[in-house]
C-alpha positions in Angstrom: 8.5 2.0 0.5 5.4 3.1 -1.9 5.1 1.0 -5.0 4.6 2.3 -8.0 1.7 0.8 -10.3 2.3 2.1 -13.9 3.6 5.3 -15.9 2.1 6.2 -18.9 2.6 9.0 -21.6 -0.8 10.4 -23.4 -1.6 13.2 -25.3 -4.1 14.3 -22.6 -5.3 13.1 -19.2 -8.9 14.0 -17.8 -9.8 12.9 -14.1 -13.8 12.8 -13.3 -14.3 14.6 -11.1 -17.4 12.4 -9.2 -15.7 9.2 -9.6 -11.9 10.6 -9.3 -11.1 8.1 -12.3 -8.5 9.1 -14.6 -9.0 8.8 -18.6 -5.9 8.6 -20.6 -6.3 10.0 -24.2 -4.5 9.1 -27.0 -1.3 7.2 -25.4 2.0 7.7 -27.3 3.7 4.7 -28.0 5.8 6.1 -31.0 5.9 10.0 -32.7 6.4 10.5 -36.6 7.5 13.6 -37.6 7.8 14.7 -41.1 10.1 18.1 -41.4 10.1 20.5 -44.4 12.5 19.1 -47.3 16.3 20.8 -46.5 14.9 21.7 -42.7 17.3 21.1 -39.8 15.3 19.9 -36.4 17.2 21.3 -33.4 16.0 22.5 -30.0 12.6 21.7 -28.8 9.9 19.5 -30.6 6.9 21.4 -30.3 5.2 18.7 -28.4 2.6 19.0 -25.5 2.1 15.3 -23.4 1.2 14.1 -20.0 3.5 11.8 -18.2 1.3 10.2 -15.7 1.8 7.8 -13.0 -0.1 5.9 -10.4 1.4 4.8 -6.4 0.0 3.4 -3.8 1.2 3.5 0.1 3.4 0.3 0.8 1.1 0.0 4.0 -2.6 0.8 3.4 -3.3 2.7 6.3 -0.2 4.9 6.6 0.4 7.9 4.9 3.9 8.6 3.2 5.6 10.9 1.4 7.9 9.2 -1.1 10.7 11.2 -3.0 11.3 9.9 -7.0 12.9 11.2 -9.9 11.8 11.4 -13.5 14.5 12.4 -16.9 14.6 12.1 -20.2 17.2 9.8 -22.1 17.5 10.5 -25.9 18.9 7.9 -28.5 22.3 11.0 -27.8 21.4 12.4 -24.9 20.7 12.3 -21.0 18.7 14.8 -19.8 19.1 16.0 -16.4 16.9 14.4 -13.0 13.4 16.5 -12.1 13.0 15.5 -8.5 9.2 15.5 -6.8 7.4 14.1 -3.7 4.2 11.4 -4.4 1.6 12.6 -1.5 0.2 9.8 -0.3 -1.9 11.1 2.1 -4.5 9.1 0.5 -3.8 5.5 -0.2 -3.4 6.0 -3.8 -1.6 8.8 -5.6 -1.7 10.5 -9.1 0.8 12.4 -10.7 0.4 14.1 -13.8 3.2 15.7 -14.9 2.7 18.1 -18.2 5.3 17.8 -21.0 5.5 21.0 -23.1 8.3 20.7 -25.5 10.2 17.6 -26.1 14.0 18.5 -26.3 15.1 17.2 -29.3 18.1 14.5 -29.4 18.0 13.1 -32.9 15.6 10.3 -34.1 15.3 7.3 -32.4 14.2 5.9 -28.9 14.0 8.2 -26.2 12.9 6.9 -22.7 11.2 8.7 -19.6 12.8 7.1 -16.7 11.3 6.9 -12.9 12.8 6.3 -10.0 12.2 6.0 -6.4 14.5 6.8 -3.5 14.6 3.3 -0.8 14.9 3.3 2.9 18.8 3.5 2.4 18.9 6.4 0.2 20.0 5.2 -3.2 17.3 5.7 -6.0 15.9 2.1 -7.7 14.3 2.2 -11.2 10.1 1.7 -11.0 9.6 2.0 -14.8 10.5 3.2 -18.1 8.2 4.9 -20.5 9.6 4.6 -24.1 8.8 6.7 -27.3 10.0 5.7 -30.7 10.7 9.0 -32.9 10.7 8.5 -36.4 10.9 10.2 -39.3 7.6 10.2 -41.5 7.8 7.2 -44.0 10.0 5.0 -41.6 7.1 4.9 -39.1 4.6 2.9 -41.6 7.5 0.3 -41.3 8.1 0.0 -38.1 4.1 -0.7 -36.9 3.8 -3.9 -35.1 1.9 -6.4 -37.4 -0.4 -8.9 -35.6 0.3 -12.6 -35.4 
């Protein structure tokens, strides 16, 4: 089975294009949003990220075609599965998947989940991505200090 190496949400991703290195811009660890006094948030965040993540073939020199499975789970709400296929033509695989909207499920921590489908069928967790959204002045508090 191809292994996933790491998931990682940014603001941007830019790939070079003469040394097919990724950059990630800006990685999101945590969102503070500050809405108009007497404003009701509902719908969509108007939010544009890239989910990326990295696979390599289980077996160098064979190429596979592994199936996974990325949602959203809100701090109220699941969001439903958005199968794809990693290519791995190639030893190594990319996937950039653009994030245009963030559905909105109240503040708190929402997580993007990955999975991957084994040689038996059933679908094993790789990694979790997880975004804190907080409301303006409850971010300051919530920054990690350093020790």
């Amino acid at each position: 089975m191809a292994r996933h190496v790491w998931s990682v949400l940014c603001s941007k991703s830019v790939i070079d294009r003469n040394s097919n290195n990724v950059s990630l811009m800006e990685v999101v660890e945590q969102i503070s949003i500050s809405p108009d006094p007497g404003s009701d948030i509902n719908g969509i965040l108007p939010l544009s990220y890239d989910l990326v993540s990295f696979w390599v073939r289980s077996e160098l020199n064979t190429a596979e075609h592994p199936q996974g499975r990325v949602r959203l789970v809100g701090p109220k709400q699941e969001f439903p599965w958005r199968e794809f296929t990693v290519d791995l033509e190639r030893p190594r695989a990319r996937l950039v998947m653009k994030i245009n909207g963030l559905p909105w499920a109240g503040f708190g921590r929402y997580e993007w989940q990955i999975e991957a489908k084994s040689a038996d069928g059933s679908w094993q967790r790789v990694a979790f991505v997880p975004i804190d959204i907080q409301l303006g002045e409850e971010a300051a508090k919530a920054d990690i200090e350093p020790k």
